[in-house]
C-alpha positions in Angstrom: 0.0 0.0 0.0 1.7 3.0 -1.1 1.8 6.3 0.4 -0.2 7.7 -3.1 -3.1 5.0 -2.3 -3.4 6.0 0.9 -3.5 9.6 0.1 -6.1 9.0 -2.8 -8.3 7.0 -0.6 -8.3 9.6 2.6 -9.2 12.4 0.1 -12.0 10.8 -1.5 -13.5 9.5 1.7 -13.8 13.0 2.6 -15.4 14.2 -1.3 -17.8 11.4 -0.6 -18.2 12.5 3.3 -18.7 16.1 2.1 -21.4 15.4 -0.8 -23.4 13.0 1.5 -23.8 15.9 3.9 -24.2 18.7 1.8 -27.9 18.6 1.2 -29.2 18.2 4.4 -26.7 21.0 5.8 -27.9 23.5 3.0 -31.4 22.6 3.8 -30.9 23.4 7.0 -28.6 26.7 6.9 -31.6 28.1 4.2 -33.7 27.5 7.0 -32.0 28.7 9.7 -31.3 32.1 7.8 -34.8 32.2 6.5 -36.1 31.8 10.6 -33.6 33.9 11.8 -34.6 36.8 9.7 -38.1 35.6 11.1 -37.2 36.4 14.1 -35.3 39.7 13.5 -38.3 40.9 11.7 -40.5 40.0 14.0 -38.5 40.8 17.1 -39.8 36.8 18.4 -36.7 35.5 20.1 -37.4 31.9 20.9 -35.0 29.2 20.9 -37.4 26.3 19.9 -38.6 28.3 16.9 -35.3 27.9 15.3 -34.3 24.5 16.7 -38.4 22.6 15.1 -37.9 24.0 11.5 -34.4 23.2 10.9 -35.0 19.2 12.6 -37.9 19.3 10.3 -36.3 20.4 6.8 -33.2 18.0 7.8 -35.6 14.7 7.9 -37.6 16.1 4.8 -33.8 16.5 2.5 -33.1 13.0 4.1 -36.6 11.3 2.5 -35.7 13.6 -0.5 -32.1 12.9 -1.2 -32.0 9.4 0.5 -31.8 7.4 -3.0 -28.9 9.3 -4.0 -27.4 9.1 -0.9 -27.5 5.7 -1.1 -26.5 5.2 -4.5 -23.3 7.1 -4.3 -22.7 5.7 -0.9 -22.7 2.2 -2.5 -20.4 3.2 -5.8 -18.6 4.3 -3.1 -18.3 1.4 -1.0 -17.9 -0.9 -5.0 -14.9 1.3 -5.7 -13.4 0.3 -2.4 -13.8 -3.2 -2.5 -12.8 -3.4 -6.1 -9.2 -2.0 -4.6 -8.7 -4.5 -2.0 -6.9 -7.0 -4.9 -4.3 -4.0 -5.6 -3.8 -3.1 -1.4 -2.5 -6.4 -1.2 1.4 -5.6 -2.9 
């Protein structure tokens, strides 16, 4: 296992780590900004009223984005196994 494979594999295990979240943390920053200027407007300063929405557009970009999720998790995970044969030098 060279030094190069290892490298390759750390940085896209991160790419994949960062695309799997990056839905549901834009989902829930749009939220957040949208509620927070809410609240600014509004001059409403609760701390649930931020925290519900958010929880609730996170699970709503998981049911939405779940297939893809799962379908680049698992090209992931084929690309992965179809290096083991080569980590074996």
């Amino acid at each position: 296992m060279t030094p190069e494979l290892v490298t390759q594999l750390a940085r896209r295990s991160f790419e994949v780590t960062l695309m799997l979240a990056a839905p549901l943390l834009v989902f829930s920053l749009v939220v957040g900004l949208v509620i927070s200027i809410f609240q600014a407007v509004t001059s409403i300063n609760e701390a649930t009223l931020a925290f519900v929405p958010k929880i609730v557009a996170v699970m709503v970009a998981m049911i939405v984005f779940f297939p893809w999720m799962m379908s680049y998790m698992s090209d992931f995970t084929r690309e992965i196994f179809a290096l083991i044969p080569a980590l074996r030098n």
